[in-house]
N, C-alpha and C positions, 0 to 999 in steps of 0.2 A: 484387583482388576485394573486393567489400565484404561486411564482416560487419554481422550486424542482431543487436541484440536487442531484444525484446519486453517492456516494464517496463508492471509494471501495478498501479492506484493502490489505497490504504488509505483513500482518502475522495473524495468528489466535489466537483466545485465547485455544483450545484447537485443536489437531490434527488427533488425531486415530475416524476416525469414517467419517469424514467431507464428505458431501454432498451424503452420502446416502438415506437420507429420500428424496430428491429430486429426485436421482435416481430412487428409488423405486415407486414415485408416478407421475413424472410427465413424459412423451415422452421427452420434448424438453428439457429436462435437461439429460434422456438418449444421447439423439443425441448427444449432447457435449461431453459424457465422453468417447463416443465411437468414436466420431471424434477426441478426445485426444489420444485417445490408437493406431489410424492408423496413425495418421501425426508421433509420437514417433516411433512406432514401437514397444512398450513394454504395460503393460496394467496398467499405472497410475491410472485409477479405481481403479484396484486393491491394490494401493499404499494407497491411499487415504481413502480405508474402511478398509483395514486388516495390514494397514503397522504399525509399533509401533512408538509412540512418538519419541523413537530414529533416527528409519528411516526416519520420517518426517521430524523431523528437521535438516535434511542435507540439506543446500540451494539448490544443485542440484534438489535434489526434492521437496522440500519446494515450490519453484516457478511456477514449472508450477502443481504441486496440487491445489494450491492455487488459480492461473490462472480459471484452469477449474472450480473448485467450484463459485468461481467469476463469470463467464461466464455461467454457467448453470442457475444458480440462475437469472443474469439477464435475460437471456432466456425466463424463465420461467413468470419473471415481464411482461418484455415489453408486453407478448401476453395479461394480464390483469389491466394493469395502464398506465395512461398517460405515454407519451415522459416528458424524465426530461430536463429543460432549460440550466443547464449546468452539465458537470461532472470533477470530480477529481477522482484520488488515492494516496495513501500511498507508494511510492516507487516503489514495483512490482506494485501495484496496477492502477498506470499509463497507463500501458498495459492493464488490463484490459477495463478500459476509454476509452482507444482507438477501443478496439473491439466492447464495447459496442455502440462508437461513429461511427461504419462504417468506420475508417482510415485504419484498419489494419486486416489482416481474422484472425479467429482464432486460424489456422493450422498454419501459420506463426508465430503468438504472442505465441501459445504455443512449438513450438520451438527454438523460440529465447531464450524465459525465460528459456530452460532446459539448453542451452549453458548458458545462461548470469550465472549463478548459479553457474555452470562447470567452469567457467572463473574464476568468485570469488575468487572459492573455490583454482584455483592453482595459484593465484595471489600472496597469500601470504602462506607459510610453514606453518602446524599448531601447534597452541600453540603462534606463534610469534604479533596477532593479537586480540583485544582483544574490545568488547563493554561497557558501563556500560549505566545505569538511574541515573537522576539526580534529586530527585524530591523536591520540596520545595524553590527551588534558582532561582532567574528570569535569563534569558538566558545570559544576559550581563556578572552575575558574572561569572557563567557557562564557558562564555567564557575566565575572566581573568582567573579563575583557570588553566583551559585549559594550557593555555600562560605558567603559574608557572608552572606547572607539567612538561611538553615537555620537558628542559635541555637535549632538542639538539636530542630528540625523536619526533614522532609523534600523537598526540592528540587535536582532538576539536569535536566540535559540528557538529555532524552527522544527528539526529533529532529535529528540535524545532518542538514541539509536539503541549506543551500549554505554559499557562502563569508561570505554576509552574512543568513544567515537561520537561526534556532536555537527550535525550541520547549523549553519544559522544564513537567517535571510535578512533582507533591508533594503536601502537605499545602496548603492554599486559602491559610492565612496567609503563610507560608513565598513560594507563587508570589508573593502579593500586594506580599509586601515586597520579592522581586527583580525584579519588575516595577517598581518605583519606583527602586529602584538602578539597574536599565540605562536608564530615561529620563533619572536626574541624571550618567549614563556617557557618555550624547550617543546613545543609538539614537536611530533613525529613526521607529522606534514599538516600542514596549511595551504588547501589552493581552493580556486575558485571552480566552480562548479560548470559545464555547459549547458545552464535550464533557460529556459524562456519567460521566466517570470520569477518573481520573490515568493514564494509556496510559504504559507504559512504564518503569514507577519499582518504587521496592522496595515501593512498597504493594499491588502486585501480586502478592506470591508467595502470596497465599491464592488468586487465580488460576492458575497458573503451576502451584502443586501439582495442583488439580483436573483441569486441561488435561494435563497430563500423562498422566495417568491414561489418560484417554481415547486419547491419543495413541500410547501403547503398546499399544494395544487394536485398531491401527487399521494394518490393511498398507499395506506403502511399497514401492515398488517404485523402480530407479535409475534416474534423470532421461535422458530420451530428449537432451537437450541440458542442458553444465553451467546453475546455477543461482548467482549471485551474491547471497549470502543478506545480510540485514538486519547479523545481529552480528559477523562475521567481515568483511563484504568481499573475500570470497574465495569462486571458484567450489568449487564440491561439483560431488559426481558418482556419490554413493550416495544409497538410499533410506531407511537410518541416521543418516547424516550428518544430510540432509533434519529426518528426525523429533526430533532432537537439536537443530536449531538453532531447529526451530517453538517447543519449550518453553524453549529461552534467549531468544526474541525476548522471551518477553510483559513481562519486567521492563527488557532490556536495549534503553539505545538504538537508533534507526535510522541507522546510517550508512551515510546515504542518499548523500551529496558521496563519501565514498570509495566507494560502491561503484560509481557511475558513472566514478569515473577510474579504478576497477579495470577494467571493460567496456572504455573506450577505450585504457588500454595493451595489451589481448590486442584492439586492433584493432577495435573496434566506432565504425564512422563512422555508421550510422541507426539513431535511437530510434525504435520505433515504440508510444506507451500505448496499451494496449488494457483497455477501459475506460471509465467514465461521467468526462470532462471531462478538464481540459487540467493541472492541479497540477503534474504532473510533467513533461509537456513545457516547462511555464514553467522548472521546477529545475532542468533538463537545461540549457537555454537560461542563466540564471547561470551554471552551471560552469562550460562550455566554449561559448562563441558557434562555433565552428569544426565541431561535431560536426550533423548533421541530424536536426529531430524530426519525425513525423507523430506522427498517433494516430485511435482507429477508437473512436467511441461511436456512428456512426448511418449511412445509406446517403451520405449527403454525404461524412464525415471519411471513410469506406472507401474513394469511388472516387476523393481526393486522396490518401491514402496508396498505393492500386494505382500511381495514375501517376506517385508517387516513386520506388517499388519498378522503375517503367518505365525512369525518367531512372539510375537506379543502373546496372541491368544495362547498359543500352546505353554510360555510361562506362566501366561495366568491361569493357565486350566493346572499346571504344575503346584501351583502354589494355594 
């Protein structure tokens, strides 16, 4: 029988427009964006169709956009596809996981995610903080460069992605100079990244304490389906667990590459992102070419992922 899980992204591939065809055509993906715009106060919708790639990708609002388009979209699945057997996300997209998993309401998660964002962003002064990609170098060297670059700064590995793909975060100068180290290492490419803040590093814990805060403030209930968290790679299956691993995410890398091969040894042969764009269907597709991706961002990608969900059962009823 096949197992699914439902992974869903920390960023988009493209942002001015996101989850409007959902909006437009389905109710229960309405309901979300208008249930976004009353727990805010402000009308995110409207950020999310009319706001400009600049606007978007301010983490402030980056995350709970994101959030909701996540949430609508899954919305919109569950009423016509199976329950998936387990779930992951991509950093924000953890949260999403959790909504989707029953741990956490929506109204909540997408509040937390506009503070967590707000937090981020004044954890560290801008300009002082800096991301890049690392692509072509396996995460080890990734990491000694790391090491050499620092000289007494801060920099490492932020995302392990895939097997040939590695973001890291830090201090601006510190990325700058390991970014120059993994091009004279032989990547593929090394550049620096457009984010608005160091995602993932220790310059985060003025974040990280605040978030906290909140988090402990905020009911959790245990996951209708395990969840394959970000800093563990290892399913959970409490609502403690859950809220413990949301406040180790914000400093600690995403181990993104192991948590997918954790999914596929308990058996997970279809990824389904759900979700504004394809990021992670692409990452899933490096790990392992052998494993199936769909994904759901708008009425098109929904009724090609249904009819994978078709071709699944009918081999497992085959077999």
């Amino acid at each position: 029988m096949t197992k699914i899980a439902f992974v869903f992204p920390g960023q988009a591939s493209q942002y001015s427009g996101m989850g409007l065809d959902l909006y437009q055509k389905f109710p229960a993906a309405k309901a979300v964006f208008d249930e976004a715009d009353a727990a805010l106060g402000f009308p995110i919708s409207k950020t999310c169709f009319e706001g400009s790639e600049e606007e978007l990708r301010l983490t402030v609002n980056t995350q709970p956009a994101i959030l909701t388009v996540s949430v609508a979209a899954y919305r919109v699945l569950a009423g016509k596809a199976p329950k998936p057997d387990y779930v992951a996300g991509h950093s924000l997209g953890e949260f999403s996981a959790l909504v989707a998993a029953g741990a956490l309401s929506f109204a909540d998660a997408v509040r937390l995610v506009r503070d967590r964002g707000r937090y981020m962003q004044e954890a560290v002064p801008a300009g002082e903080g800096a991301m890049a990609a690392i692509l072509g170098l396996a995460p080890a060297l990734v990491t000694e460069i790391c090491r050499r670059a620092a000289d007494g700064e801060i920099v490492a590995p932020a995302n392990l992605n895939a097997p040939a793909q590695t973001v890291i975060s830090g201090t601006a100068a510190a990325v700058r100079r390991a970014v120059e180290l993994a091009s004279q290492s032989g990547a593929k490419r090394a550049v620096m990244l457009p984010v608005s803040a160091p995602f993932h590093s220790e310059m985060m814990k003025p974040a990280e304490d605040r978030l906290a805060v909140d988090l402990q403030h905020t009911t959790f209930h245990d996951p209708e389906f395990p969840l394959v968290t970000n800093v563990d790679a290892e399913p959970l299956t409490s609502g403690e667990e859950a809220r413990a691993a949301l406040i180790r995410q914000v400093r600690q890398p995403v181990r993104w590459e192991e948590s997918v091969r954790e999914l596929i040894s308990l058996g997970v042969s279809l990824f389904v992102e759900v979700g504004p764009g394809r990021l992670l269907s692409g990452l899933i597709r490096q790990i392992d070419r052998s494993v199936r991706v769909a994904n759901v961002e708008d009425e098109e990608s929904l009724s090609a992922a249904l009819g994978k969900f078709s071709r699944e059962q009918a081999v497992g009823n085959e077999s």
